[in-house]
C-alpha positions as CSV (number, residue, x, y, z in Angstrom):
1,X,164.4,6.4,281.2
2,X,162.7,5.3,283.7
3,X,162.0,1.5,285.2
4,X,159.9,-0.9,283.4
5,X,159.6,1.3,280.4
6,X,159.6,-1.1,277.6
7,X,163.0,1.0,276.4
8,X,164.7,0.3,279.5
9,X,163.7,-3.4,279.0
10,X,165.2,-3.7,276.0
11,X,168.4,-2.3,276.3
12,X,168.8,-5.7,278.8
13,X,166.6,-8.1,277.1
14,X,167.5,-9.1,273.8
15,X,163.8,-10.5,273.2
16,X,165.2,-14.2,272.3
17,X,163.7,-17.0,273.4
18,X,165.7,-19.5,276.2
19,X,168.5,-20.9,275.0
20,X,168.1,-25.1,273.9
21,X,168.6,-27.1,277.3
22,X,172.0,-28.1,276.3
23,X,173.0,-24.6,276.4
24,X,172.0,-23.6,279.7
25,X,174.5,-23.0,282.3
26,X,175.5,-26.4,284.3
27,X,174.0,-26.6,287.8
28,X,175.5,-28.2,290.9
29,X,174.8,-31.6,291.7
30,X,171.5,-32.0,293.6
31,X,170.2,-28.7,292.1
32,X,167.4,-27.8,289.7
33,X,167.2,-24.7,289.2
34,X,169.9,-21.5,289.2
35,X,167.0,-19.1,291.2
36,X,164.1,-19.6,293.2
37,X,161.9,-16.1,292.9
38,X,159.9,-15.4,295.9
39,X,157.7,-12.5,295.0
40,X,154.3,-11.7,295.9
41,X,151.2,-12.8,293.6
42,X,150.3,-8.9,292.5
43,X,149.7,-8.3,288.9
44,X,152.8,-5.4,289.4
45,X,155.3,-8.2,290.8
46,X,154.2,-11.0,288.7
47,X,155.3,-9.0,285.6
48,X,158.0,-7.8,286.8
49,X,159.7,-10.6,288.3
50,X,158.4,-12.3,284.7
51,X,160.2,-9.8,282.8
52,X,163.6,-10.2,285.2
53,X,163.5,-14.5,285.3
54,X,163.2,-14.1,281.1
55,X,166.4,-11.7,280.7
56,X,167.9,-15.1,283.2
57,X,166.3,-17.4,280.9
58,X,167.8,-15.8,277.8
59,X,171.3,-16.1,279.2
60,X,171.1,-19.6,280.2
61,X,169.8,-19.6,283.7
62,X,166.9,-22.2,284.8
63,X,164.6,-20.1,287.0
64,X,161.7,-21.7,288.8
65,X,158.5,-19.7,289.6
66,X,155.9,-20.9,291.6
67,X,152.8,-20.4,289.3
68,X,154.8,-22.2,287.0
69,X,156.9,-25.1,288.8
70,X,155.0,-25.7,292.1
71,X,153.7,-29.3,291.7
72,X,149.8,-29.3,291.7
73,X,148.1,-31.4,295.1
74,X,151.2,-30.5,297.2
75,X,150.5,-28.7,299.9
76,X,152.5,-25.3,299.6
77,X,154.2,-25.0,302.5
78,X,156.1,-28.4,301.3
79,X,156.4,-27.3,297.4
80,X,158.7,-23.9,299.1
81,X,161.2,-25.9,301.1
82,X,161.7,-28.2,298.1
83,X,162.0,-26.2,295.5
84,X,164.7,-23.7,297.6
85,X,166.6,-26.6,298.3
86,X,166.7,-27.8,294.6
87,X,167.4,-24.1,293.8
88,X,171.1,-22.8,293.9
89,X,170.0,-18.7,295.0
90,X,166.3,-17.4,296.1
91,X,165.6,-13.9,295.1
92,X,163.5,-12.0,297.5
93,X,161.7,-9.9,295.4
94,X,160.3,-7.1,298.1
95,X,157.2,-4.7,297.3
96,X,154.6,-3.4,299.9
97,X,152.6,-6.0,299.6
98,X,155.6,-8.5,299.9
99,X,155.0,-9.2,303.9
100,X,151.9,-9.2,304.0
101,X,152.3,-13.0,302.3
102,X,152.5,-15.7,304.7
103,X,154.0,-17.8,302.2
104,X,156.0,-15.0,301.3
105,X,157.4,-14.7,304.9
106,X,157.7,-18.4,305.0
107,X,160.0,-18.4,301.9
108,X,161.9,-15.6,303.6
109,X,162.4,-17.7,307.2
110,X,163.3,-20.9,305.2
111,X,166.1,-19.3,302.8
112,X,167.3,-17.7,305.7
113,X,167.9,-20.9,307.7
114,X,169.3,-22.5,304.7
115,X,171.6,-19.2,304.4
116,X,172.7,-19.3,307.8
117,X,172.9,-22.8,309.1
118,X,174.9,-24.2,305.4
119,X,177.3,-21.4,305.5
120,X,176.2,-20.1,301.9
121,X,175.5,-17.1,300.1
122,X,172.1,-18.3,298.4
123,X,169.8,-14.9,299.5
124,X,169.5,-12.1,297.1
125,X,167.5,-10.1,299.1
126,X,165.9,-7.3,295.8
127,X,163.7,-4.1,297.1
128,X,161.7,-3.5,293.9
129,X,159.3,-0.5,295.8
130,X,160.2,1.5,298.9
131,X,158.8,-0.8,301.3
132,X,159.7,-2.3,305.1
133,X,162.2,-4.7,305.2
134,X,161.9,-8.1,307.2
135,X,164.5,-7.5,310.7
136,X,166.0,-10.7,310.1
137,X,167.2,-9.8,307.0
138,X,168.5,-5.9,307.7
139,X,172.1,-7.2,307.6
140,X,171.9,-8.3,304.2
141,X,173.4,-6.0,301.0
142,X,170.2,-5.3,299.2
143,X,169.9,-5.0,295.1
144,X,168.2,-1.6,294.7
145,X,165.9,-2.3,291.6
146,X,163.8,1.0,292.9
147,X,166.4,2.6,289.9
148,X,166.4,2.0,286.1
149,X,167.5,-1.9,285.8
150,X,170.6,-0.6,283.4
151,X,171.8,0.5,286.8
152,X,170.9,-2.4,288.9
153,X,170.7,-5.3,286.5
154,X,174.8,-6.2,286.8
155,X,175.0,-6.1,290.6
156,X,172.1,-8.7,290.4
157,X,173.7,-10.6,287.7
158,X,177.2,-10.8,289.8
159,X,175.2,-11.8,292.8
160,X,173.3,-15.1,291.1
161,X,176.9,-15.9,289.6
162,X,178.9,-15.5,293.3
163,X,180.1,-18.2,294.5
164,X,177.8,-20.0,297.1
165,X,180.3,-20.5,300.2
166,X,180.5,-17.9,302.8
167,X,184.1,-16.4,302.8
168,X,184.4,-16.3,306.9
């Protein structure tokens, strides 16, 4: 099977709509949203990362996309560094067109400084094309969603669920 085939979608996806509010998964005090998505506006990433924040949806996650959550007459630059911070985990959803995104790179600089400076594991850096990958973020373990997402799909899961402090 290969990825995005609507077969390989649903074998994950169980095509249910998101679960009533008061059976979505708690979130820590101060936050929103379980995941921030950083992806680039393409047609290719929109779906996608659509397809990926519904199978969240579906098992109780609140996911915030900018098309859909960024609060209209805010500048942009100010809607990113409050909706990370009222996110518990950004996903980095890398293609080739990824960094060629300003606001892409801006998300990547600002969840890294949120990464490094509170000690926590909120980055979930995702490589969903063979593309280049930012410098500052070479260290980071990478979810390889190049593969079919019955392969990948878990790993990401465990990551959004890991706990947030760094253990060092």
């Amino acid at each position: 099977m290969e990825y995005g085939s609507t077969n390989s979608w649903g074998i994950i996806c169980n095509q249910q709509r998101p679960p009533p509010l008061s059976e979505r998964l708690p979130l820590p005090e101060g936050k929103d949203y379980h995941v921030f998505f950083s992806y680039r506006n393409t047609e290719e990433d929109r779906k996608w990362t659509r397809n990926v924040i519904t199978e969240l949806e579906n098992r109780g996650f609140k996911c915030c996309d900018h098309e859909l959550d960024f609060l209209p007459g805010k500048k942009i630059i100010q809607n990113i560094k409050e909706y990370i911070k009222r996110s518990v985990k950004t996903v980095l959803v890398f293609s080739k067109e990824y960094n060629e995104s300003l606001y892409c790179k801006i998300e990547v600089h600002y969840s890294l400084h949120m990464s490094l400076s509170e000690h926590k594991h909120i980055l979930i850096p995702v490589k969903r094309e063979d593309c280049e990958i930012p410098e500052d973020l070479e260290f980071f373990t990478w979810i390889d969603a190049r593969q079919d997402i019955v392969l990948w799909f878990p790993q990401f899961l465990a990551a959004i669920k890991a706990p947030g402090k760094y253990d060092y």
